[in-house]
C-alpha atoms as one frame of an Amber mdcrd trajectory, in Angstrom:
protein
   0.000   0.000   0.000   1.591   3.493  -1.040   0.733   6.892   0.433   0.793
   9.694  -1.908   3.078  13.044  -1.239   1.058  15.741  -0.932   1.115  17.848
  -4.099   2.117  21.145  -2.600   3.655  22.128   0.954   4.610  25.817   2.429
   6.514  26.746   5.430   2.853  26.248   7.460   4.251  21.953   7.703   6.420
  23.169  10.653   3.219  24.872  13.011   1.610  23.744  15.688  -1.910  25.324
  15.123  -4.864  22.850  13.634  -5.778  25.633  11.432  -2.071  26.371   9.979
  -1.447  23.124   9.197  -5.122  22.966   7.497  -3.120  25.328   4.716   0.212
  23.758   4.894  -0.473  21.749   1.806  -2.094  24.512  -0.265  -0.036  25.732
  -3.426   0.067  29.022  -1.998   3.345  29.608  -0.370   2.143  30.771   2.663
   4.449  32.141   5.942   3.626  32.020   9.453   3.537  35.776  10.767   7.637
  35.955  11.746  10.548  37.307  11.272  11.452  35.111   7.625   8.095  36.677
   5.510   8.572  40.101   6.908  12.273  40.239   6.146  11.083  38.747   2.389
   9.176  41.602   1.877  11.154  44.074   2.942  13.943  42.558   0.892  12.199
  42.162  -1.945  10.109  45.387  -1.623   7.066  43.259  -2.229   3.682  43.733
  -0.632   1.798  41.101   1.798  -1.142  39.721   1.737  -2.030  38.606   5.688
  -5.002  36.174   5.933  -6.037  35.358   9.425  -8.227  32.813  10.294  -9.103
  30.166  12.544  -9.867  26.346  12.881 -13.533  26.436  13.518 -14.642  29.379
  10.801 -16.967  27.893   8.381 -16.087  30.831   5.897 -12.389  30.324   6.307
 -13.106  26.904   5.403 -14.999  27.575   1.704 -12.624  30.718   1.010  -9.717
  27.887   1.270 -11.258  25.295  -0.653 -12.290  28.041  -3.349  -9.106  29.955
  -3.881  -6.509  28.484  -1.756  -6.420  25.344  -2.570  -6.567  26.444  -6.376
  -3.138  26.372  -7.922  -4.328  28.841 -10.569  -5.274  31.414  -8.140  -2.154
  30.246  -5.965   0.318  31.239  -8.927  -1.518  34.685  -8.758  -1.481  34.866
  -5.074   2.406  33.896  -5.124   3.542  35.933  -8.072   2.283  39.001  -6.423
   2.759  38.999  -2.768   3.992  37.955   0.726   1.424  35.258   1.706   0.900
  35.177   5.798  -1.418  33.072   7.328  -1.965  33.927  11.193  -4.607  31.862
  13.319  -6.072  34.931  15.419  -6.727  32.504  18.434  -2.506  32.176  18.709
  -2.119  35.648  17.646  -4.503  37.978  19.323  -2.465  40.704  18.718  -2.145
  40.476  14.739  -5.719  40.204  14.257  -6.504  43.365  16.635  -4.297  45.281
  14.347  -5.375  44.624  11.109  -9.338  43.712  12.082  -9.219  47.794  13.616
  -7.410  48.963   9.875 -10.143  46.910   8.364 -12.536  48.968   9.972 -11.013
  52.240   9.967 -11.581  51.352   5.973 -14.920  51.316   6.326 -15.454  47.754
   5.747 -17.401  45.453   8.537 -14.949  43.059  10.014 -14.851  39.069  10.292
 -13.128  36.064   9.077 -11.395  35.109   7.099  -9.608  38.689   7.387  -7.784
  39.476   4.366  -5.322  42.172   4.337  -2.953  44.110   2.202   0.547  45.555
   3.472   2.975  47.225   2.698   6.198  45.689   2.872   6.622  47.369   6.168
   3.239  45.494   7.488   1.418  48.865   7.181  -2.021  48.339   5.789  -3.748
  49.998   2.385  -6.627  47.498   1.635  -8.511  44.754   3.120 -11.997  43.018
   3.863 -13.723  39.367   4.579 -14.388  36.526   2.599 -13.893  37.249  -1.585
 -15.349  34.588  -3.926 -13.158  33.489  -6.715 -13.600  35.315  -9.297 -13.747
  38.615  -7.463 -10.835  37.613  -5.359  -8.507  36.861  -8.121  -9.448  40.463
 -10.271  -8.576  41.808  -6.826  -5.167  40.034  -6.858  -3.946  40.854  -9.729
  -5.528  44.683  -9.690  -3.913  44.873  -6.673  -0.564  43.525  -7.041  -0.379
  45.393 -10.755  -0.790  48.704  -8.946   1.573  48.490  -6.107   4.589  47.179
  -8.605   3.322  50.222 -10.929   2.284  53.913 -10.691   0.486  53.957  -8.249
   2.759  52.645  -5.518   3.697  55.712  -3.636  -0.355  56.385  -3.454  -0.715
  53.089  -1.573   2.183  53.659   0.320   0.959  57.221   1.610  -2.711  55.894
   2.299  -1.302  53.128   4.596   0.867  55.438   6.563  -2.349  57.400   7.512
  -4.233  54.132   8.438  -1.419  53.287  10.526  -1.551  56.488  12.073  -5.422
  56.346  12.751  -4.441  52.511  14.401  -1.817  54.154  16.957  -4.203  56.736
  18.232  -5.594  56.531  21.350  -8.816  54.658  21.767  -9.243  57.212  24.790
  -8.448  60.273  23.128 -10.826  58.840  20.201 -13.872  58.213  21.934 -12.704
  61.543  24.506 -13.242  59.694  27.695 -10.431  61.332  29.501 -12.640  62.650
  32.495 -10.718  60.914  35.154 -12.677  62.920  37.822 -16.003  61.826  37.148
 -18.066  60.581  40.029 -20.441  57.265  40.367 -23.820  57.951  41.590 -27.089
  56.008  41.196 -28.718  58.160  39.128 -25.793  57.584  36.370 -26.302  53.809
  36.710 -29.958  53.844  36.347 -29.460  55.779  32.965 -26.946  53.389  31.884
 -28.973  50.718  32.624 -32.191  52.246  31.186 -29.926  52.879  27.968 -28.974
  48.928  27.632 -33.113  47.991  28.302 -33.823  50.242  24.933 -31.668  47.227
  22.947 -33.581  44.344  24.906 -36.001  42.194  22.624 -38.284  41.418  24.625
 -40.303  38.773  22.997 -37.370  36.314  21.927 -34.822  37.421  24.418 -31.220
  38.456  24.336 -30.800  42.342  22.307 -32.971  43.159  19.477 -30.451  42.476
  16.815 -29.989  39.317  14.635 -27.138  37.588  14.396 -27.801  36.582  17.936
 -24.558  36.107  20.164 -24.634  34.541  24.127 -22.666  37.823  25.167 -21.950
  36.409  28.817 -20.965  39.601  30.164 -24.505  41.337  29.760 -26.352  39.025
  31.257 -23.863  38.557  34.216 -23.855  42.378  34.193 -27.786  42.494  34.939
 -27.703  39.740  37.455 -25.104  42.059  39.655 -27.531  44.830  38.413 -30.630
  43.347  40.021 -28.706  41.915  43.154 -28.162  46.130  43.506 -31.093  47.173
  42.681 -34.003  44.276  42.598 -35.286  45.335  39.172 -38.096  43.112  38.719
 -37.348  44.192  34.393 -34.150  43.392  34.301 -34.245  39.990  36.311 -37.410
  39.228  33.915 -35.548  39.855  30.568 -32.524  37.673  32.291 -34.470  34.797
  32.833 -36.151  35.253  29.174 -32.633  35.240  27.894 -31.474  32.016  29.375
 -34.706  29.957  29.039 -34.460  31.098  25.328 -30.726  30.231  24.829 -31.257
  26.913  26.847 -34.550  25.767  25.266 -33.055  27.007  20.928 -30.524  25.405
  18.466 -27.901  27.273  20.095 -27.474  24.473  22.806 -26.864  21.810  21.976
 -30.113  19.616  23.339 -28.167  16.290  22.990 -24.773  16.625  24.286 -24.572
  19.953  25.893 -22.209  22.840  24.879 -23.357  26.195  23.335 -22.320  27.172
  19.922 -21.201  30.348  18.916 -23.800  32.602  17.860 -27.369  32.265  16.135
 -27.766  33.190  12.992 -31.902  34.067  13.442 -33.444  36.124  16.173 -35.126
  33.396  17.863 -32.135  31.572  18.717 -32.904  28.238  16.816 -30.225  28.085
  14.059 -27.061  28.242  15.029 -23.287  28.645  13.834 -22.498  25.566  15.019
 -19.211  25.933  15.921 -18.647  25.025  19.710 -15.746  27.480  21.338 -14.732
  27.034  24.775 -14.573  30.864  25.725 -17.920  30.720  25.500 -18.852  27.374
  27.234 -16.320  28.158  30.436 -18.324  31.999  30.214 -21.822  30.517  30.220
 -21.303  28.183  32.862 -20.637  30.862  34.949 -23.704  33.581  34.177 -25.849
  29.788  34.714 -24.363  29.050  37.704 -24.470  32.291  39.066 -28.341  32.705
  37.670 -29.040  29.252  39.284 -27.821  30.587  42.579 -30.230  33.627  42.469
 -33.152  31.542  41.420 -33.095  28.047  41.937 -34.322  26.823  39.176 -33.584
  23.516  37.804 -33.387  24.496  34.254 -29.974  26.373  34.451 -28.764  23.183
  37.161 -29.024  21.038  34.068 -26.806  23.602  31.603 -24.218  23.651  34.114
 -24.371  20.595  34.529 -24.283  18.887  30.795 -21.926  21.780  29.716 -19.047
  20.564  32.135 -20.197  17.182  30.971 -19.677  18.604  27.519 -16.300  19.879
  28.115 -14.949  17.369  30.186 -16.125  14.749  27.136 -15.168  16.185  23.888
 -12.419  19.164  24.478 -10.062  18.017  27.662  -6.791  17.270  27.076  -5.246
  13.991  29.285  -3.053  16.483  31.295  -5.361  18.422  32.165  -5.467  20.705
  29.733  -8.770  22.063  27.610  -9.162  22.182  23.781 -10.241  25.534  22.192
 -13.090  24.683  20.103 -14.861  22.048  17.659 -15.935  22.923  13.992 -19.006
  23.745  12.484 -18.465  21.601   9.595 -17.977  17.463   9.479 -17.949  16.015
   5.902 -17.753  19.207   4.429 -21.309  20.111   5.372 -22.264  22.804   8.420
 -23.818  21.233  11.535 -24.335  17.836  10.131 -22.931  15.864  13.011 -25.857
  17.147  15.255 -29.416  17.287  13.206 -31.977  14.131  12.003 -34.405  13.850
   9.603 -37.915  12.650  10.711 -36.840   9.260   8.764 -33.511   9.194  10.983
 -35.305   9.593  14.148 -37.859   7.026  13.701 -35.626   4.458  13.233 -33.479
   5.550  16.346 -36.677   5.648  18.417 -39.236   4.108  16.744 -42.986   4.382
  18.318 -41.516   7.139  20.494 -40.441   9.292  17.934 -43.637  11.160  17.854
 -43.474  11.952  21.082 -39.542  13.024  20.851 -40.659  15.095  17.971 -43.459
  17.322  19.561 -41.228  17.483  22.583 -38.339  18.836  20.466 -40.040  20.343
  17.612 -38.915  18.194  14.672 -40.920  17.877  11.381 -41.321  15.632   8.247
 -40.172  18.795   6.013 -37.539  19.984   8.502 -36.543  23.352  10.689 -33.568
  23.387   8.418 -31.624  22.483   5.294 -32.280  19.391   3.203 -35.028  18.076
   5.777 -33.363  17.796   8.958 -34.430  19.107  12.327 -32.168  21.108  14.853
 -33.452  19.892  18.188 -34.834  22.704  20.116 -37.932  23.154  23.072 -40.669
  25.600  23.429 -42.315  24.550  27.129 -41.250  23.286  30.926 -41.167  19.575
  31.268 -43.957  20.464  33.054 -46.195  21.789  30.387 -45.386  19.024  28.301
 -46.141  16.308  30.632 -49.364  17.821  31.090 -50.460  18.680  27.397 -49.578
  14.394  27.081 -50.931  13.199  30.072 -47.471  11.983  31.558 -46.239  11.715
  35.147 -43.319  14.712  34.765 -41.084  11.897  36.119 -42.048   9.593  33.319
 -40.701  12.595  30.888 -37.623  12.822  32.325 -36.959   9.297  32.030 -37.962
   9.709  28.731 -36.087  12.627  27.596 -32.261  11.064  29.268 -33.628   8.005
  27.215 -33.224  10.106  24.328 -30.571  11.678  24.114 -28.718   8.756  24.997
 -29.498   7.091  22.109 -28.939  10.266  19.988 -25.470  10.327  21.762 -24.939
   6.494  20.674 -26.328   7.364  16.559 -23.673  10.793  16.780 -21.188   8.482
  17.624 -21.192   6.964  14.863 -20.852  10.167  12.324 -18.033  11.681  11.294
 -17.161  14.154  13.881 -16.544  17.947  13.205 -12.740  19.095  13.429 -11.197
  19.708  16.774  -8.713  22.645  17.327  -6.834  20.706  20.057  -4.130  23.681
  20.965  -4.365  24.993  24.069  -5.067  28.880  24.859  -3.672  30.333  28.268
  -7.092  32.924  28.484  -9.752  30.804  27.389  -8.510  27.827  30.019  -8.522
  30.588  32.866 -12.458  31.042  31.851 -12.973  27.265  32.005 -11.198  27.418
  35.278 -13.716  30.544  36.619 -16.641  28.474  35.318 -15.703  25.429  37.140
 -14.867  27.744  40.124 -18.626  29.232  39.722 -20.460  26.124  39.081 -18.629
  24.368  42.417 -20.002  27.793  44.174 -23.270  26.867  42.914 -23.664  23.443
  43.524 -20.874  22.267  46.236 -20.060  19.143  43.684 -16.643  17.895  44.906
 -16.145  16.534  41.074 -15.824  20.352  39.667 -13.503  21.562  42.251 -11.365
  18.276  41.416 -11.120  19.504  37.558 -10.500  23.413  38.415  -7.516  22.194
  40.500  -6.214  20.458  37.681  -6.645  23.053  35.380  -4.771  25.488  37.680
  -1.797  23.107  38.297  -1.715  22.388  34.711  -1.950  26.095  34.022   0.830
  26.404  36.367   3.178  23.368  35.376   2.986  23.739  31.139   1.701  27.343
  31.028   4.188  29.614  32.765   6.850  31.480  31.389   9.380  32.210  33.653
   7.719  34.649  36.313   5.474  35.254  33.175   2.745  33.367  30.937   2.606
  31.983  27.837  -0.369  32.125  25.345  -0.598  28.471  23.735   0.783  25.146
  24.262   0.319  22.088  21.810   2.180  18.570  21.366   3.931  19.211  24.989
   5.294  22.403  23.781   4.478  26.147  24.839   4.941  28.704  22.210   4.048
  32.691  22.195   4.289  35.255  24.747   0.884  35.518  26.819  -1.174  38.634
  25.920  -3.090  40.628  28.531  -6.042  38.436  28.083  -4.210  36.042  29.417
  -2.762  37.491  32.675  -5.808  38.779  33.165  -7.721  36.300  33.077  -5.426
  33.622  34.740  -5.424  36.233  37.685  -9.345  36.639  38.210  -9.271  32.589
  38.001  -6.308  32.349  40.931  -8.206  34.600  42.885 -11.385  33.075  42.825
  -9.457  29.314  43.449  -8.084  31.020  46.689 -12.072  32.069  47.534 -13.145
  28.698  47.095 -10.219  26.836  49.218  -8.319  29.173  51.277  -5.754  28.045
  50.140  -3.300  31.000  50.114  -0.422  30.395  47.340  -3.250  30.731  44.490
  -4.065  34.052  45.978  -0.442  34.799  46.156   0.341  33.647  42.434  -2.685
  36.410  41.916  -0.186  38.880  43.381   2.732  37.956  41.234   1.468  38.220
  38.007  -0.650  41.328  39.126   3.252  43.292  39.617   4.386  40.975  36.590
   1.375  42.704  34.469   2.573  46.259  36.405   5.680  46.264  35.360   5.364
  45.009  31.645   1.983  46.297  30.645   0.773  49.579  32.305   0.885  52.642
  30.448   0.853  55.328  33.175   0.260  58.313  30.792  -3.309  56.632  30.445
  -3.486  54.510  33.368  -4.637  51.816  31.161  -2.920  48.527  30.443  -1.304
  48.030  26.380  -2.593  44.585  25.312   1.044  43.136  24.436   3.987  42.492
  26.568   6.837  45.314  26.719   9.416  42.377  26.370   7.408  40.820  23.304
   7.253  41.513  19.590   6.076  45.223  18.659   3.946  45.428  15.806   3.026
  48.827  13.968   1.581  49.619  16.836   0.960  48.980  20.840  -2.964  48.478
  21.184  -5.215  48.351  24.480  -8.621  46.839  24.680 -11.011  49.106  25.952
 -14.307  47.257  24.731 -15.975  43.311  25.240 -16.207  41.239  22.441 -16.861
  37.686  23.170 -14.861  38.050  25.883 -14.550  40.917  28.338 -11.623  43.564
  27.650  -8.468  42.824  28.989  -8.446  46.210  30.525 -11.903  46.205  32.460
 -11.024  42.189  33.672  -7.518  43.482  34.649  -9.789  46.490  36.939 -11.850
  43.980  38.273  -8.887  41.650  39.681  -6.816  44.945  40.885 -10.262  45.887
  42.774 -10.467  42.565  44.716  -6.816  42.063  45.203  -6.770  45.775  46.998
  -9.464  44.433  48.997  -7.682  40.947  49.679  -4.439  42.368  50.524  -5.195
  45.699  51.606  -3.241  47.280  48.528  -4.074  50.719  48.301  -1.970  51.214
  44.938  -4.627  48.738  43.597  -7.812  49.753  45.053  -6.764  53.527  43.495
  -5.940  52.299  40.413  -9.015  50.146  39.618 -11.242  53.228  40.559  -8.985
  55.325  38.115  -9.458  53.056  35.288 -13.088  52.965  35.817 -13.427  56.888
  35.800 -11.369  57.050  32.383 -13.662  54.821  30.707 -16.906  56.018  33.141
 -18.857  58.515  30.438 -18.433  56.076  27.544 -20.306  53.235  29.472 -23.221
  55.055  30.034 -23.318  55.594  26.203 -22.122  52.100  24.720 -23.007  49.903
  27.786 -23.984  47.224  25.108 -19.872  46.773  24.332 -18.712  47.902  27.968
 -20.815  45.766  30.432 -17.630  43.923  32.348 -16.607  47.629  32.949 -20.417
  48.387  34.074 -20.540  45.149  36.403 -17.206  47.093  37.890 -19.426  50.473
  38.315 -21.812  47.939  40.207 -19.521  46.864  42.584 -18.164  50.306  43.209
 -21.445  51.969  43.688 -21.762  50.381  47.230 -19.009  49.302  49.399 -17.634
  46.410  48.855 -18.295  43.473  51.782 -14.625  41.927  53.547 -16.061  38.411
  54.403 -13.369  37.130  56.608 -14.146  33.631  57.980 -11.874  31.812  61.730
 -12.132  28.829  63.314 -12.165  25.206  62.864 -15.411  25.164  60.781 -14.124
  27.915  58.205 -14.451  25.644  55.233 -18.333  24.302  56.052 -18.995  27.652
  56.565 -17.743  28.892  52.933 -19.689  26.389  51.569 -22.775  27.450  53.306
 -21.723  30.582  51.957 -20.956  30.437  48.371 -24.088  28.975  47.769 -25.884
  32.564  47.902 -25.321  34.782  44.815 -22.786  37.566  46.471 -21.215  38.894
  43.783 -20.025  42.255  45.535 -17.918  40.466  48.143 -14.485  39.536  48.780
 -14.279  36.009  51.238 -11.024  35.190  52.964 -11.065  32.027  55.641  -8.626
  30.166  57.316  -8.926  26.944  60.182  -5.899  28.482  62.127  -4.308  31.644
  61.641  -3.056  33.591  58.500  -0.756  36.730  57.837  -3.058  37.928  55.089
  -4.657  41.306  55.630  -8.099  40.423  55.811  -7.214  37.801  58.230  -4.425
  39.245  60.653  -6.147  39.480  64.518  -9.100  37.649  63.455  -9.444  34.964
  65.666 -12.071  32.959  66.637 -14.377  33.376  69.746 -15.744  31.527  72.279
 -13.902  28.368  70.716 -16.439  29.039  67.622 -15.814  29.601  63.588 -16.849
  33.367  63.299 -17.548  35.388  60.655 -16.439  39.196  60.192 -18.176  40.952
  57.937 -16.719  44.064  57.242 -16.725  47.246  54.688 -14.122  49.929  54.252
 -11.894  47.792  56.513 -15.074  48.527  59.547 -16.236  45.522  60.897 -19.713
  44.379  61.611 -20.536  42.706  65.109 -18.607  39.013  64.787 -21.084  36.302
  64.163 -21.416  32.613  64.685 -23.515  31.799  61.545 -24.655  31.935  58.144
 -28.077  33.302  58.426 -25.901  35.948  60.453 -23.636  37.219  58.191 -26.170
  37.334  55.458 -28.266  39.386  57.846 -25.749  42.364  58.060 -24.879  42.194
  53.901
């Protein structure tokens, strides 16, 4: 038996990333983003083409199999320019760059991102996904004017997009009013502003496509806990039956895909990402513990059960997403025909089908049915005259054997590296969820998270950004400091166990000293030790995950508290204030930074826990949704601030509760302490 060569490689054979290596074998001859292509170009005085990408984009996916893996359109591609392909999930930093020049061109940004440099990696052109035809007349249109008469044109309109992309996002949007103070009536408008963009019917804002966006729903849970808006806990709860019951979760197996394509939250882009998954396990857990309800115990619950099946690595480790696509066809490892189903289930198919809303012609392409609910268990047991424990039965019935036909298929690809940031959200949601529910089994998997963070992940006194096949590569970003710190912190809330809240301190000076910008008391995105690019970004606004900057003001907030660190306290309130006016107008992109105005609007509570029984008593504790509190604990003694001459009394575990470093009465008891919150 032979094995054929592969008709084509490029210097992509060498990577690490799933998604590189998808286009090491394409007759372009792409470049990683490195020193080697950018010293070609300038060498050569030939432009680059940059294409960034990553391993679960469906649209990356067709533009490759359309052009790039064309050797016609290749030759074109080659003869022209400097051909970089850069996964944006290993290179955060590249993508911010060039997705911001996109933008400042006027074109709406996404992937694939294709962009055109200079050979000095200063932008003139770019955009999204080209089809064939238009891509190639762009190519050569392209590549005919730089080499030609119009170079120095080019060359002159990419200096003044580079200029526009070193600006100040401050100085842009003019929030420089570092003097501004917090009052209610501020945070009511800013919250009234955000209820304008509710939908109300369907849940989630009123745009289409639909995206989870964690931090705004987290943001109105801290919102009611302040303020017991019956409006916002209502359109909450609408959001995360919605998301729960639609395509978007997957009813099966558990996991949430990316984003929904329609405003009702049935057909999703089915890629599964684990920012989102470790971020939604959180706002569920943290919704279950201010409701109860069993609903958003079962999301928690199969979305660990998601993660820990399909995108855990054996050390310990988690994988950074699965693709939309399996045999070349978008979401077909998850939906059934009517025909497909019967034979799985037979004379219960019926009933599977009015409980999940599947049809002889189909909710989607070619016939099949993404699985999706419309009622409680409840409802449905009684509309079919069933015993609501007889449906349950029924419904884990099902999707076992839907678990046992998927196994079957061909599954979608996995992007097995390993991202620094998005395991530190993993972490928090495992963190959250064990807050929630007191299950031993998620504490057991945060703590090997964190010790795997802390064994393959650090860089010296440092971090690094991605680790595959046993090796780390790349110089962690602020994302990733960030939110490694928030997660350390939060491990030391859960187990008193003081070196994680220590580690939080180390990075914390490691992120001081390499990061902060003190003309603009803001932190840049990249390392000062790492690779400068045309220019030195900081993140300001959420995307799909919270800004660097606002998580970074969060953890600086809490570690004041923790350690009774002035310099932080000050700082997080100052980095707050510079961004304070812009919230109230774009809360929609700024709610981690809102969630921060939250927390400062009202002192924040010192929860300081002695005695023998410290750790029953934390559990007691962290069952309650608190999410403006700070809990330290130890069985003996400590030397940590919030713990120093706090002793026990009358041979009992007592509670301080304390704000603005005042302490309440000492207390013997749950009920107690939550009595004088």
């Amino acid at each position: 038996m032979s094995t054929s060569e592969p008709a084509f490689s490029n210097r992509l054979v060498d990577q690490t990333s799933p998604y590189l290596l998808q286009h090491a074998h394409n007759p372009v001859m792409w470049y990683p983003w490195g020193e080697e292509a950018l010293d070609r170009a300038k060498a050569e005085q030939k432009p680059i083409l940059v294409s960034i990408g990553y391993a679960a984009c469906h649209w990356c996916h067709v533009m490759e199999r359309e052009s790039f893996e064309n050797a016609r359109i290749a030759a074109v591609m080659n003869q022209h320019f400097v051909c970089i392909k850069v996964d944006r999930e290993e290179r955060p930093d590249v993508d911010q760059v060039y997705m911001d020049a996109v933008q400042a061109m006027g074109v709406q940004g996404g992937w694939p991102l294709n962009v055109f440099l200079t050979p000095d990696a200063k932008p003139f052109y770019g955009g999204t996904y080209f089809p064939p035809r238009s891509w190639v007349q762009l190519l050569t249109s392209i590549g005919e004017a730089y080499q030609g008469e119009h170079r120095a044109e080019l060359d002159e309109s990419a200096e003044q997009f580079t200029k526009v992309l070193r600006a100040s996002d401050l100085e842009k949007y003019r929030t420089n009013n570092a003097n501004a103070q917090l009052s209610e009536y501020q945070f009511q408008l800013l919250v009234s502003n955000l209820e304008a963009k509710f939908d109300r019917d369907l849940g989630g804002m009123n745009r289409a496509p639909k995206f989870p966006m964690p931090s705004i729903w987290r943001f109105l849970l801290r919102c009611h806990a302040l303020t017991s808006s019956q409006a916002v806990f209502s359109q909450v709860e609408l959001t995360l039956r919605a998301m729960a019951w639609g395509g978007l979760y997957d009813q099966a197996g558990g996991g949430f895909a990316r984003y929904s394509v329609d405003g009702g939250w049935l057909v999703p882009h089915f890629e599964k990402m684990l920012y989102d998954n470790g971020q939604l396990v959180s706002l569920y857990a943290e919704a279950y513990q201010a409701t109860k309800l069993e609903l958003l115990r079962e999301i928690v619950y199969d979305t660990i059960g998601f993660v820990e099946r399909e995108l855990t690595s054996p050390e310990g480790g988690f994988y950074s997403s699965l693709d939309a696509d399996s045999e070349g066809e978008e979401g077909k490892f998850y939906v059934f025909t009517k025909e497909e189903l019967h034979t799985l289930l037979g004379d219960e198919e019926a009933l599977f089908s009015a409980y999940y809303n599947c049809t002889s012609l189909g909710n989607w392409e070619h016939g099949r049915n993404i699985l999706h609910r419309r009622q409680t268990d409840a409802e449905f047991a009684e509309e079919h005259e069933l015993a609501p424990e007889v449906v349950a039965q029924l419904v884990r019935d099902w999707k076992q054997k839907l678990m046992t036909a998927r196994a079957a298929r061909i599954r979608p690809g996995l992007d097995d590296k390993i991202l620094t940031g998005w395991n530190a959200l993993m972490l928090t949601g495992l963190l959250d969820a064990y807050r929630a529910f007191e299950d031993a089994a998620f504490l057991k998997l945060a703590r090997r998270n964190a010790e795997f963070i802390q064994q393959k992940l650090r860089n010296g006194a440092g971090l690094w950004r991605n680790y595959k096949n046993g090796r780390a590569t790349i110089a962690g970003f602020l994302e990733d400091y960030a939110l490694v710190i928030q997660a350390f912190t939060q491990l030391y809330e859960v187990t008193f166990e003081e070196p994680w809240l220590r580690e939080a301190e180390a990075l914390t000076e490691y992120v001081l000293a390499n990061f902060f910008d003190p003309q603009e008391n803001q932190f840049f995105y990249t390392d000062a030790t790492g690779e400068a690019l045309i220019a030195r970004k900081k993140e300001l606004f959420d995307n799909v995950i919270p800004s660097s900057n606002s998580v970074m003001a969060h953890n600086l907030h809490r570690l004041g508290l923790h350690l009774e660190n002035t310099r932080y306290s000050e700082l997080a309130t100052t980095m707050l204030h510079q961004v304070q006016e812009l919230v109230v107008k774009e809360l929609q992109h700024l709610t981690n930074w809102a969630s921060l105005y939250a927390a400062m609007l009202k002192p924040t509570a010192e929860i300081a826990i002695v005695g023998p029984g410290a750790e029953v008593m934390r559990s007691e504790l962290q069952q309650y949704f608190l999410p403006n509190a700070v809990v330290a604990g130890t069985t003996t003694s400590s030397t940590l601030p919030l713990l120093q001459q706090r002793t026990s009394q009358n041979d009992q575990t007592t509670i301080y509760v304390c704000f603005n470093r005042a302490c309440q009465q000492p207390v013997h008891t749950v009920a107690e302490a939550l009595a004088q919150l």
